[in-house]
N, C-alpha and C positions, 0 to 999 in steps of 0.2 A: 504494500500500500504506500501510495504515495504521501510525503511528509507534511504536503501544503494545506491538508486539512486543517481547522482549529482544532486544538487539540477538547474540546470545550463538544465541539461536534462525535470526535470521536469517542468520546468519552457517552454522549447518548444515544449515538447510531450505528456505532461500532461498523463505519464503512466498506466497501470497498468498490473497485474501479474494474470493468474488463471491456473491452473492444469486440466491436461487432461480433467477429469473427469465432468470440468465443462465447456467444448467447447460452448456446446451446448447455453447456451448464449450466447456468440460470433454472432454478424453477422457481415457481409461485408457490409461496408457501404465508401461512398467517405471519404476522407483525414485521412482514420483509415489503420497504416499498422501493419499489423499482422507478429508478429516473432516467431518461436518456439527454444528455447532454449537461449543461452546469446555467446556472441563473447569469452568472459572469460573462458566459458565450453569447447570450442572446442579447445580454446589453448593450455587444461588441459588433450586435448586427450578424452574427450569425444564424440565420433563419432558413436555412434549406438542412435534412437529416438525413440519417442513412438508415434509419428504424422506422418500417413501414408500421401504418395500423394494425393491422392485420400480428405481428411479432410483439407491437404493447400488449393486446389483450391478450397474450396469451401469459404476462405477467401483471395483473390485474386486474378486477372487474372496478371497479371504484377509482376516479384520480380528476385530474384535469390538464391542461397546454394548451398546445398550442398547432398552428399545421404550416407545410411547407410554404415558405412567403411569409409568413408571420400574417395565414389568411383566417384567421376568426378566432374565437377563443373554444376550447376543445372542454367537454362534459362528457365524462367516463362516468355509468349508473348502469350498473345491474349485465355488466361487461356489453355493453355498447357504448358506441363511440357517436357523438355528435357535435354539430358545427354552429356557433352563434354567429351567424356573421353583422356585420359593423350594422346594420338596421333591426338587429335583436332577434330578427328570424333562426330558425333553429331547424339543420339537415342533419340524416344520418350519414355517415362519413364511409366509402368502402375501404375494406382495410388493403390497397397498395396505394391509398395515399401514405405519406411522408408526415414527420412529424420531427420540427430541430429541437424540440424542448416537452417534455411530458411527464407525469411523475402521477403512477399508478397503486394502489395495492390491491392483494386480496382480500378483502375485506371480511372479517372476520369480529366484532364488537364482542367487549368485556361488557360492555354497557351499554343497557336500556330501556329508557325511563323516559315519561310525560310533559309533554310541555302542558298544562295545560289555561294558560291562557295567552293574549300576546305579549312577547320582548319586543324591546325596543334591540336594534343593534348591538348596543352596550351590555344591555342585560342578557342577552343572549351568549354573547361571548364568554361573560360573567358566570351565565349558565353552565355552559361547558369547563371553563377552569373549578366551579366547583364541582360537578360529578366526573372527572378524568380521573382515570384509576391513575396513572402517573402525573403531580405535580409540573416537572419541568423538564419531562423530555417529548418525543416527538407523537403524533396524534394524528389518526383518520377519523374525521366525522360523517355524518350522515344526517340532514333532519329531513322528514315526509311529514307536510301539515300544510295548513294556511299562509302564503305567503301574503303579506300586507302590504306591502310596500316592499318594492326592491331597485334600489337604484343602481344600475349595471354599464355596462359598458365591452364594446368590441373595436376590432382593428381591421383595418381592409388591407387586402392582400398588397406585400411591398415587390416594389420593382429593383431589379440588380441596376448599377451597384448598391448594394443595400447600404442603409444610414444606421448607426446606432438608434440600440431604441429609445434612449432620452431623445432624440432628436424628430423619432416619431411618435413620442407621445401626444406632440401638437396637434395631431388627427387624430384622436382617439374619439369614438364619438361614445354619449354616454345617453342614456333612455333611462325611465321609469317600465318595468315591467305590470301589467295588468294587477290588480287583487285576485288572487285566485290560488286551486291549489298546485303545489309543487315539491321541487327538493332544491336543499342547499348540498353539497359536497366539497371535501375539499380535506383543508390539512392545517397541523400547528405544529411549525420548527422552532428548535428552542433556538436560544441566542449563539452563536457561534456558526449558525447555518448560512454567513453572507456571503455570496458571490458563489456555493453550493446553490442555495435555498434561498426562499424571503422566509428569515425571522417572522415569528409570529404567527398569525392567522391567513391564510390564503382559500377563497373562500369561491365557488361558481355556481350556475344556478342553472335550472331549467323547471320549465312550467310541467304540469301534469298530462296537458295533453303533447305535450314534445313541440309546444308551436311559437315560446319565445324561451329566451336564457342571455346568460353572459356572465362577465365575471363580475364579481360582486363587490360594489363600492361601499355598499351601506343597507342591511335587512331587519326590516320586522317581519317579525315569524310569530306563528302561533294560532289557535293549539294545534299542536304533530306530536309524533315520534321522536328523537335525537336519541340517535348509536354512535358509541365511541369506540374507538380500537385504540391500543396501545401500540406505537410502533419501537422495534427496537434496531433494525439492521437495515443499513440504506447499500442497494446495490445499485453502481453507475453506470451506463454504457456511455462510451467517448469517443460519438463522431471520429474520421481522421481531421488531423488538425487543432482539436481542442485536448485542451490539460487541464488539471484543477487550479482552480485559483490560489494564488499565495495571501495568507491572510497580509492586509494593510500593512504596512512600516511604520504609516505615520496616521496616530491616533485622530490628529483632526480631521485629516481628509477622511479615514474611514467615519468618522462620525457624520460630516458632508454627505458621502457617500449614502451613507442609510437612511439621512433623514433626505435625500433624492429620490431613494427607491422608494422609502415609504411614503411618499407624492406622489409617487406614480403610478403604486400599487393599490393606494388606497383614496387620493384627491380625486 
């Protein structure tokens, strides 16, 4: 395993890294989430993959991304794969499309318990750090309920040479999703997961009948379901061309840094 991980990461994901070539040891198994490519690479404007649809799902039914171009934002539920694209509409995906960034698991929940009335965003998330079987390490959720409000957002397909995606964030376009019902999906990396992972909450969405989604700026939810999994082992697949990131040198720019991505992830 390569050294550039935090050791902060390793310590609750116990990583590791293999190339295409060697998938095939890979299996799907509970509390193992499979990622192809790094959050650092896609910042850097690397938006085309060498991990078809079709080779994700067969390492998770549950996750979310992204697709080749950096063309919509990706909802992995009940191991299908679907497209939010930049007007909130939502297609199913055949698997030999391409995917440069995605992050899957089997999903398998410790936990499952009642919402039953509505959260607000905050309370929701609040939700979930109080029933997560682990404190502070890493987390698949799940909620099926009323969605009330969902303020989301998608990205249109980019053209080569491609631009970093700070640079495309400018076009990002953002909607309100219907009141209606649906699921939220998604994940929580603990702190040391940057330029791996977004630290935090990384959260997507899709409507019940399969007919809007995207990624999630900001939800109230309620009453549903919410299932939680505990994850403990992050496997990598790495495009050719990309490597892990070296955590920051220098403490302010890394702080810069996050609180950029946390703009972009979540503004």
């Amino acid at each position: 395993m390569a050294t550039a991980i935090d050791p902060r990461l390793i310590a609750a994901l116990h990583p590791r890294t293999v190339r295409h070539g060697a998938l095939g040891d890979e299996r799907a198994a509970p509390h193992i989430v499979f990622q192809t490519s790094t959050l650092a690479a896609l910042l850097d404007g690397a938006y085309d993959g060498d991990l078809t649809i079709g080779e994700l799902r067969a390492h998770g039914d549950l996750g979310l991304g992204t697709f080749q171009a950096l063309d919509g934002e990706m909802v992995v539920l009940d191991g299908e794969v679907w497209r939010a694209r930049v007007d909130g509409s939502i297609a199913p995906v055949p698997d030999d499309e391409r995917t440069p960034f995605a992050v899957v698991t089997p999903f398998a929940p410790e936990v499952t318990i009642a919402v039953d009335r509505e959260l607000s965003h905050e309370q929701l998330l609040a939700f979930v750090e109080q029933h997560a079987p682990a404190a502070d390490g890493a987390l698949a959720l799940r909620f099926d309920g009323r969605l009330a409000a969902v303020h989301a957002r998608s990205v249109a397909p980019q053209q080569r040479p491609y631009r970093p995606l700070m640079e495309v964030a400018a076009e990002l376009r953002d909607f309100m999703l219907p009141a209606t019902d649906g699921s939220l999906v998604g994940f929580r990396f603990p702190q040391g997961a940057e330029g791996v992972e977004l630290p935090g909450f990384h959260l997507h969405a899709i409507t019940a009948d399969r007919s809007r989604g995207g990624h999630v700026l900001s939800a109230s939810a309620g009453p549903g379901v919410l299932r939680i999994a505990t994850l403990t082992t992050l496997h990598m697949e790495l495009p050719p061309g990309i490597e892990l990131p070296a955590p920051p040198a220098d403490p302010a720019a890394a702080r810069a840094q996050a609180a950029a991505l946390d703009r972009l992830e979540r503004d």
